[in-house]
N, C-alpha and C positions, 0 to 999 in steps of 0.2 A: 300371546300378545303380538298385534303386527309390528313388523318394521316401521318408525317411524312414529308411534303413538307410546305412552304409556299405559296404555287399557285402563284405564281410571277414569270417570265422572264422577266428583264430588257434586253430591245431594244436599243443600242444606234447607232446612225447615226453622224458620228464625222465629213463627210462633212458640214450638215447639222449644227453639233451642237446640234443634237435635242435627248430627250430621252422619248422615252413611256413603261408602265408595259404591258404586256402581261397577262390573269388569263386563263392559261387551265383550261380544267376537267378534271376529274379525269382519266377518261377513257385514255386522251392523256399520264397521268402518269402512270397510269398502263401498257401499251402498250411500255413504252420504258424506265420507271425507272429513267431514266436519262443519265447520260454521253455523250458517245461518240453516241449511239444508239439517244437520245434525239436531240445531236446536227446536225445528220446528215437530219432530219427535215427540219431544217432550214438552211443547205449549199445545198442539193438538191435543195429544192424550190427556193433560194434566188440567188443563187449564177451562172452567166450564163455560159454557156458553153463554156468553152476555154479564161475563165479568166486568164489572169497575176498572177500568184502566189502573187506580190507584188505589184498589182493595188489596187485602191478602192474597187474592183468588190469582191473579196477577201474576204470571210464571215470568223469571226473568232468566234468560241464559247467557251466558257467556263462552264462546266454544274459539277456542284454536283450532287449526288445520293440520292435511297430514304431512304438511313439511316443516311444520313452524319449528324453530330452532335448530333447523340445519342450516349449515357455514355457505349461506347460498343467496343476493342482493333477493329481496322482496318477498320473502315468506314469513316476516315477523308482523303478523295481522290475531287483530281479535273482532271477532263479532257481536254483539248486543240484541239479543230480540225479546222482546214482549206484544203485547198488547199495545198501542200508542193513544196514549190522551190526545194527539196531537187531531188524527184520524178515526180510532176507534176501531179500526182495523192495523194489521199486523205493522210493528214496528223494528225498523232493521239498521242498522248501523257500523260501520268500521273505522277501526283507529288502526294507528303502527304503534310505530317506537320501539321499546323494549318488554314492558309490562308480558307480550303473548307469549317472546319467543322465553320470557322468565317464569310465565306458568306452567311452559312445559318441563321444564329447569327443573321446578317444585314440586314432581311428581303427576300432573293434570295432564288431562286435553279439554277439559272443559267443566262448567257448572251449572249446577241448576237450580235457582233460589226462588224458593215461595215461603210465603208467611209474612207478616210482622211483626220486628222485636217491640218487645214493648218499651223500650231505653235504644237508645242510641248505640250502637256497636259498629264495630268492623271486624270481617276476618281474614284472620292470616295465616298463610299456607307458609310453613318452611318446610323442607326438605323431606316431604311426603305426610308431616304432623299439619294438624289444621285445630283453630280454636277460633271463638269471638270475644272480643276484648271491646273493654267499655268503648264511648267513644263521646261520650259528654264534651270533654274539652277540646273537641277537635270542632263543634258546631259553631258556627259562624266566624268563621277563620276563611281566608283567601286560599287557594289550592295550593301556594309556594309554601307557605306558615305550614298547612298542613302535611306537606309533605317531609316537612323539618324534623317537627316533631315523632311521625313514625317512624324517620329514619334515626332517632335516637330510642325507641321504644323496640322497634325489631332489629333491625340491619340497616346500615348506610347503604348498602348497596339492594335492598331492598326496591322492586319498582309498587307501584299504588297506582291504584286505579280507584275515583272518586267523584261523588259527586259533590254540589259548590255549593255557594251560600245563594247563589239563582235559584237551587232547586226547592233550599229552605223558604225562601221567598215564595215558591210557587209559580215560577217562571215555564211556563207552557213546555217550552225547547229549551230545558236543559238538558244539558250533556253530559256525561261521564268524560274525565279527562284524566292523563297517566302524563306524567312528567311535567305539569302546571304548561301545558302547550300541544300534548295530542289529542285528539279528542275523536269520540265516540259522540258523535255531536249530532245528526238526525233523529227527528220524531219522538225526541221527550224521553232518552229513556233514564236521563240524570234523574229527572222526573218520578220516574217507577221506580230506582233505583234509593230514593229521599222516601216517598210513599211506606220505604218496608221497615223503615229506620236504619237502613245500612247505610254508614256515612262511608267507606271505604272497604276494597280487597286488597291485601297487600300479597306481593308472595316474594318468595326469594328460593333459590336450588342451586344444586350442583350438579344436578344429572343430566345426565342427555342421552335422548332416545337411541336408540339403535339404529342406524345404516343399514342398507341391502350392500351396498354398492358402494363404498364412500369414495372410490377411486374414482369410478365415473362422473357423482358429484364433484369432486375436487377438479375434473377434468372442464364439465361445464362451466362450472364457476368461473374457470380463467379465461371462459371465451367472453365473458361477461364484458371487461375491459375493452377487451380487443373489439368487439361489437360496437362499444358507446361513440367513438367519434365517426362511423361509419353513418350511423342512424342521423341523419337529418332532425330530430324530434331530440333525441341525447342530451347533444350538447347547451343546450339551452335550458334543457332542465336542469341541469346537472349545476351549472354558471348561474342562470338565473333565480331559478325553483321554479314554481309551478308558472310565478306572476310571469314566466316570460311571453307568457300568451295573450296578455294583454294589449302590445303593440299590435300579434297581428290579428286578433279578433274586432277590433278598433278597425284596421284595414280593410278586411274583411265586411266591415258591418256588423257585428254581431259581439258589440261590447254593451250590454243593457246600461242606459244614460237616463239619468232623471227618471229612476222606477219604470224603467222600459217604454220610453215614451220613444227612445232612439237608439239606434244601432252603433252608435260613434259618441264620442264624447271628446271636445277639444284642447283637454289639458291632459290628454291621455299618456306624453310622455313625462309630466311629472309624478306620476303614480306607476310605471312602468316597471317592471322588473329589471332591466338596466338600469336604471336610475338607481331602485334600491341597492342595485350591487353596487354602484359611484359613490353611493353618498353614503348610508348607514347601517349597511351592513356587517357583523360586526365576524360573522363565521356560519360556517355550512355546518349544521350538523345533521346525521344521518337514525336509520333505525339499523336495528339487530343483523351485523352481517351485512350490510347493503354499500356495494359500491357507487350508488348514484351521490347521494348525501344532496339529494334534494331540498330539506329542512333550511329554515332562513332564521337567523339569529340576527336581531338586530338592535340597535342600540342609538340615543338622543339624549346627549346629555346637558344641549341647550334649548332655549326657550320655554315656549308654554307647552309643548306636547311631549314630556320626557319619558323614555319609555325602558324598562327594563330588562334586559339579552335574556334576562332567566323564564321570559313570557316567551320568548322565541321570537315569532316576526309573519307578518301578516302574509298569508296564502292569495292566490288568486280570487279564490270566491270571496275572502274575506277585503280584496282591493276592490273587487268590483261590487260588494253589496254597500259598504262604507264608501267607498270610491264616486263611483262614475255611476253608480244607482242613486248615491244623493249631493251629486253634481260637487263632492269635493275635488279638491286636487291637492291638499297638503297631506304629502307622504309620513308624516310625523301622526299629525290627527289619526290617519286610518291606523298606523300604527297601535296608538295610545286605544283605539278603539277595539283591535285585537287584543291587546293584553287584557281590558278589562274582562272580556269575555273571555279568557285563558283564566282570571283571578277568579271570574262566579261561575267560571262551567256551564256558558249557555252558547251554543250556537249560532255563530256569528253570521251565517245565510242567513236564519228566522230572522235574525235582532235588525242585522242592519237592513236588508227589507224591509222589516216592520216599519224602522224607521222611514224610511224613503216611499213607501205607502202612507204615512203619517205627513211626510212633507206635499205629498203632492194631492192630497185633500186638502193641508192648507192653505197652499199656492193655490187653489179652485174654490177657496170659503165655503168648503165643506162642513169644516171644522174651526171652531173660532180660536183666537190668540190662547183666551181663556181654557179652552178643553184641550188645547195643546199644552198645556201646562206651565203659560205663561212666556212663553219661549214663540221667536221670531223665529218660527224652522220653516226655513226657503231653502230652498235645493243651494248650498253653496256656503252655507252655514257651518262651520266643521264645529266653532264652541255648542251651538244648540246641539246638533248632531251628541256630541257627544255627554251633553246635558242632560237629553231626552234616554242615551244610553243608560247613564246611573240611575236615572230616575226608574226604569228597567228595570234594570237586574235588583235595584232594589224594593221595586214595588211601591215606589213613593208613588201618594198621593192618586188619584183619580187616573189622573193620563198616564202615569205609572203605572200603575195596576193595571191600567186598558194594555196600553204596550206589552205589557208580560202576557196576555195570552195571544200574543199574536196577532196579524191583519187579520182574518179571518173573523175571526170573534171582536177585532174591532169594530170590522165594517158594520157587523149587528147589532153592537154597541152605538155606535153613532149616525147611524142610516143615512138620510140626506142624501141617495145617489155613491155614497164613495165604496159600495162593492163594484162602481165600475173601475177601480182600480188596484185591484186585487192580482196578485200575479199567483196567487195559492191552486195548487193539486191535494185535494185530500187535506186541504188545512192547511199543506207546505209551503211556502216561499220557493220560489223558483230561481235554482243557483244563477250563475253567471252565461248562458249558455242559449240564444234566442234560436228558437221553435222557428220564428216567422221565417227563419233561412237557411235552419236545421230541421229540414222539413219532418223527417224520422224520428227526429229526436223529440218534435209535436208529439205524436205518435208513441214515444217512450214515457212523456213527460203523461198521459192520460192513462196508460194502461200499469205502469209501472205499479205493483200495491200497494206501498209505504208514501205514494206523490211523487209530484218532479223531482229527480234526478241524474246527474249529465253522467253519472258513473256507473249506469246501470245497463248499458250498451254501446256498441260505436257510434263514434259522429258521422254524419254526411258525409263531410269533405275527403273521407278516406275509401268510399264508394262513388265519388264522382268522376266525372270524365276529366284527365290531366295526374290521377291519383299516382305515386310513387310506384315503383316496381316491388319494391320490399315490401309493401305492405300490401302490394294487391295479391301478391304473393302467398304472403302469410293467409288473406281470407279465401286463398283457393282450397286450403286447406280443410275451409267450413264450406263449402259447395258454393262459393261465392267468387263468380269470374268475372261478368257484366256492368262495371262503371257504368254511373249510370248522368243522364246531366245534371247539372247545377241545380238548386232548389228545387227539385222534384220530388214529387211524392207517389211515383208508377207502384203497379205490385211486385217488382223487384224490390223497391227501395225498402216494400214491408217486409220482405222475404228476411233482406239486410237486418233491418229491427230485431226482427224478433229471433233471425239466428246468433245474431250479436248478442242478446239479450240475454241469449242462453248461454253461450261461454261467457259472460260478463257474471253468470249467477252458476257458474261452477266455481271461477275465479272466487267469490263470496262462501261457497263451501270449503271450498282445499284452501281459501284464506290466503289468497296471495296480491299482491300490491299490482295496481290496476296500472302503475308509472312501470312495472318490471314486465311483467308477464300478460299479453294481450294478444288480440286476435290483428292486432294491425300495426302502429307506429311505437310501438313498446321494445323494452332493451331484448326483450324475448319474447318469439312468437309460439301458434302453436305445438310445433314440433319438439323444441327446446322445453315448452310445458309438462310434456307427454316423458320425455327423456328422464326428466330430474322426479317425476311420482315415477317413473320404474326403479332410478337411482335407489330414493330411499326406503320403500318399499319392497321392492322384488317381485310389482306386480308386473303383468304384460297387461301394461294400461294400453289403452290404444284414445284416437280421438271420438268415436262412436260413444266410447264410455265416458269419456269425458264429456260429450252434449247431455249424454244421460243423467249424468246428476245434474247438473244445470236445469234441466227440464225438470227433475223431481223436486229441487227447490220452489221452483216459478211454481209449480201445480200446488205443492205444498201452502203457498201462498197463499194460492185466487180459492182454495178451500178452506182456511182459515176466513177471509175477507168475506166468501159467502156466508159463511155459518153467522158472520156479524152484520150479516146485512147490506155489506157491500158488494156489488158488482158491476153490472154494464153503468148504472145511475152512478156511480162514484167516479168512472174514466170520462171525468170531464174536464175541459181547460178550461180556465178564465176569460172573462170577455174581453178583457184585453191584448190577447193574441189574434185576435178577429180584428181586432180596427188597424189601420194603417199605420207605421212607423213613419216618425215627421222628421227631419232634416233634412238635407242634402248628399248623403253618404250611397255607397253604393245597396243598402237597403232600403233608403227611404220610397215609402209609399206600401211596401210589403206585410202582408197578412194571412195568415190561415183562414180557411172558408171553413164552412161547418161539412159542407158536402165532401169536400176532400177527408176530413177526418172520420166523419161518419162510413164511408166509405173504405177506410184506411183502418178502422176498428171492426170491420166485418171480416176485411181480410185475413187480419191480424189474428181475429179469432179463430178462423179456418185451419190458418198455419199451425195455431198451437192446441189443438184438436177441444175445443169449450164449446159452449154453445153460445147461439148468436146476444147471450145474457152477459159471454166472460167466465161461466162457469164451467171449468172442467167435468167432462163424464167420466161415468164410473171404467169406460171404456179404455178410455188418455190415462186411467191413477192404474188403473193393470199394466200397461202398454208400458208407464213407466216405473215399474214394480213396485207403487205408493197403493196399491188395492185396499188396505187394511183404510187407511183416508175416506175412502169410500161412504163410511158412516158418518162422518164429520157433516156430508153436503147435505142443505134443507130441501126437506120434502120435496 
């Protein structure tokens, strides 16, 4: 068994009812670390082609990494992959918390669930024993209720990991969520997770993996501290949480307003991440081991928008999809709009999108009062907003049920012109993060396999000319010297993409928190990465092998994606990244061309050895010792 793992994969078959351990070697762990990279192992091989998203057939993994639950800020990560209803193509996801670094606790490093129970179940891993246990009276219960109740059935101090009454509902992007506020929230896999009749995993443990090194861990660990107020990026997260980037993406340009119609929005300091620290804040709390304590707990316990600390407290994406995407500015509403999406386990980028794509078809009489569901939803609305929400997550009615699958499947639903206003990748909602000035991150947001995502590479502004020393620093590390200008989109800035891309999707195997451990403005860059996998291991990791899994991930991906049919035709942006940005801020008037990205996708593919389709050759899956993949790709 190596350092750092407990050689265990639990296997469950919920048609079956049946459960066996799985004992890699080492070598299988070294090779993929874990995550997403780990589980696409076992959805390539297992899972047949042109499965039903929500069949049996439908492999779902859940994998920790090779650090998770060592005494170390940002290694308590879990990954989700299957198949995505959302896309049809591969589906990927990370939470924190606690739930990861307590499945290693519980004897695991990860799982692999196929089948469907025929009843409702959940199971629960204590201290190496594993069972499924009814789960009838857990169904249609809010995530807080549920997590009540198994914490008197197993352990109090048991973590759960669950999906909501969204998923029973049938709500596109639902999410798996662990401590009624973390969430495993992209690409539907609460979704996949409802489909097998698993309503929850619970686990709880005593153990804990083995060390190579734990001195020198213990040694890194303390420079942690000592690094946060140095880092320019730190303290603000730390103070604020994520939302403190709101002010300067606002400044910036590049705060989506009114479903991206603009780069700024003028009530931007009342939904600010200062702000929530002044006013309702109620406490930081953090994941497993993490000195950042990022997490925002917040609490309202006047007026109409009253919100409950035990939901935790609204993220950046979750201020700006609720926020400045549907022209709100009351700090409480977006609140109240997080928790509800904490209570049903759905995705709060899809939801509030969807919503703010729903406003701005009615603000255009795309869509009439009537198909809105009676509801006056104009961008500035927070009661409708959050009207339109429950109607949502519960599937009420017509425009309810249209909302639960998302813009995508609305705009089809209601035609009229309003897929011109789709911000969807792959089906997705596109976070908080604009392409038109993130010109790279265009470029991330099409090739990406699971759709837009801001967390799947570096941004621009940490490659442009003016960039920090410390972080230009840290990407020298990746063959990356040359800042480059402001909104550009040169063949350096692809180079940037897609090498970022690839340590952003090792970071995704080895399972580590993209706020700790990154290639640029994180509390630890790559050298310190490299350090703490020898710590706990006792490999001679180097950074070479570290792009290598990264690289066997992404491949791993765009081979799955082919095999379902998606490739060069699927890396597309929405038309509304083409048209102009309207106000007066410093992006207004800015847009992506087709020729720049077409162009930028040729590149792209050259760097990461596919052909001019996006499909990797049999050449790239040798190169990156995934060869056996090989038989996966169509004719």
């Amino acid at each position: 068994m190596p350092n750092g793992y407990n050689g265990k994969i639990l296997h469950v078959d919920l048609t079956k009812g049946a459960m066996t351990v799985e004992e890699p070697n080492e070598a299988f762990y070294r090779k993929y670390l874990g995550g997403s990279a780990m589980g696409m192992h076992y959805i390539l091989r297992d899972m047949p082609k042109g499965a039903d998203p929500l069949s049996p057939e439908n492999v779902l993994t859940l994998m920790a990494g090779v650090t998770t639950g060592a005494a170390i800020s940002g290694q308590s990560r879990l990954n989700a992959n299957a198949k995505s209803p959302i896309s049809g193509g591969i589906g990927d996801s990370q939470s924190g918390g606690f739930f990861p670094a307590e499945l290693k606790f519980a004897g695991f490093d990860g799982i692999v669930i196929k089948g469907r129970s025929a009843k409702p179940v959940y199971l629960a891993i204590v201290d190496g024993q594993y069972e499924l246990r009814d789960a009838a009276h857990l169904m249609g219960k809010k995530s807080g209720d549920v997590d009540d109740i198994i914490h008197t059935e197993v352990d109090p101090k048991a973590e759960i990991l669950q999906h909501g009454i969204g998923a029973e509902n049938g709500v596109l992007f639902s999410a798996l969520v662990s401590m009624s506020n973390r969430h495993n929230g992209r690409t539907g896999m609460g979704l996949v997770m409802a489909s097998k009749n698993l309503k929850a995993v619970v686990v709880r443990g005593k153990g804990k993996p083995k060390l190579a090194d734990s001195k020198a861990l213990a040694a890194l660990n303390k420079t942690g501290p000592k690094i946060l107020p140095d880092n320019p990026d730190m303290p603000g997260l730390a103070n604020d949480g994520t939302a403190t980037v709101v002010a300067f993406n606002n400044t910036i340009g590049t705060l989506p307003t009114r479903n991206y119609t603009e780069g700024q929005f003028e009530h931007f300091e009342s939904i600010s991440g200062e702000t929530m620290t002044a006013t309702i804040l109620k406490g930081r709390d953090t994941c497993y081991a993490c000195v950042v304590r990022c997490k925002r707990v917040v609490e309202v316990k006047e007026g109409p928008y009253k919100v409950d600390p035990k939901y935790g407290g609204a993220e950046y994406e979750t201020i700006g999809t609720f926020g400045s995407y549907c022209g709100i500015s009351d700090l409480a509403a977006v609140n109240l709009a997080n928790q509800i999406c904490n209570e049903y386990a759905v995705d709060s980028i899809a939801a509030g999108a969807t919503i703010a794509f729903a406003m701005e078809c009615f603000e255009n009489s795309v869509i009439t009062k009537e198909q809105a569901g009676g509801l006056e939803l104009k961008f500035g609305n927070a009661d409708a907003m959050l009207k339109a929400l429950n109607m949502m997550v519960n599937a009420e009615g017509e425009f309810g049920k249209t909302l639960a699958q998302g813009s995508e499947r609305a705009a089809k639903i209601w035609g009229n012109g309003s897929d011109e206003f789709l911000i969807t990748v792959k089906g997705a909602e596109a976070p908080a993060h604009m392409p038109q000035a993130k010109r790279s991150l265009g470029l991330i947001y099409a090739v990406n396999p699971f759709g837009a995502d801001h967390q799947s590479s570096e941004h621009d502004p940490y490659y442009e000319e003016g960039v920090a020393d410390l972080n230009l620093n840290r990407l020298k590390l990746l063959g990356l010297g040359t800042p480059q200008p402001g909104y550009s989109l040169t063949p350096e800035k692809v180079r940037f993409a897609y090498l970022t891309e690839v340590f952003y999707s090792f970071l995704d195997s080895a399972e580590l928190c993209q706020f700790v451990f990154g290639p640029a403005w994180t509390l630890y860059g790559p050298a310190e990465t490299i350090e703490m996998i020898r710590s706990v291991t006792g490999w001679d990791f180097t950074v070479e092998e570290l792009m290598a899994v990264g690289a066997r991930r992404l491949n791993l991906f765009r081979v799955f994606n082919a095999r379902e049919g998606l490739n060069r035709n699927a890396d597309k942006l929405p038309k509304k990244f083409f048209k102009q940005l309207k106000g007066t801020g410093p992006t207004a008037g800015f847009a992506l061309t087709h020729e720049e990205i077409e162009s930028a996708l040729d590149a792209y593919y050259k760097f990461a050895g596919w052909t001019n389709e996006g499909v990797p050759t049999r050449e790239t899956l040798k190169k990156h010792d995934v060869e056996w993949a090989a038989e996966y790709l169509p004719a």
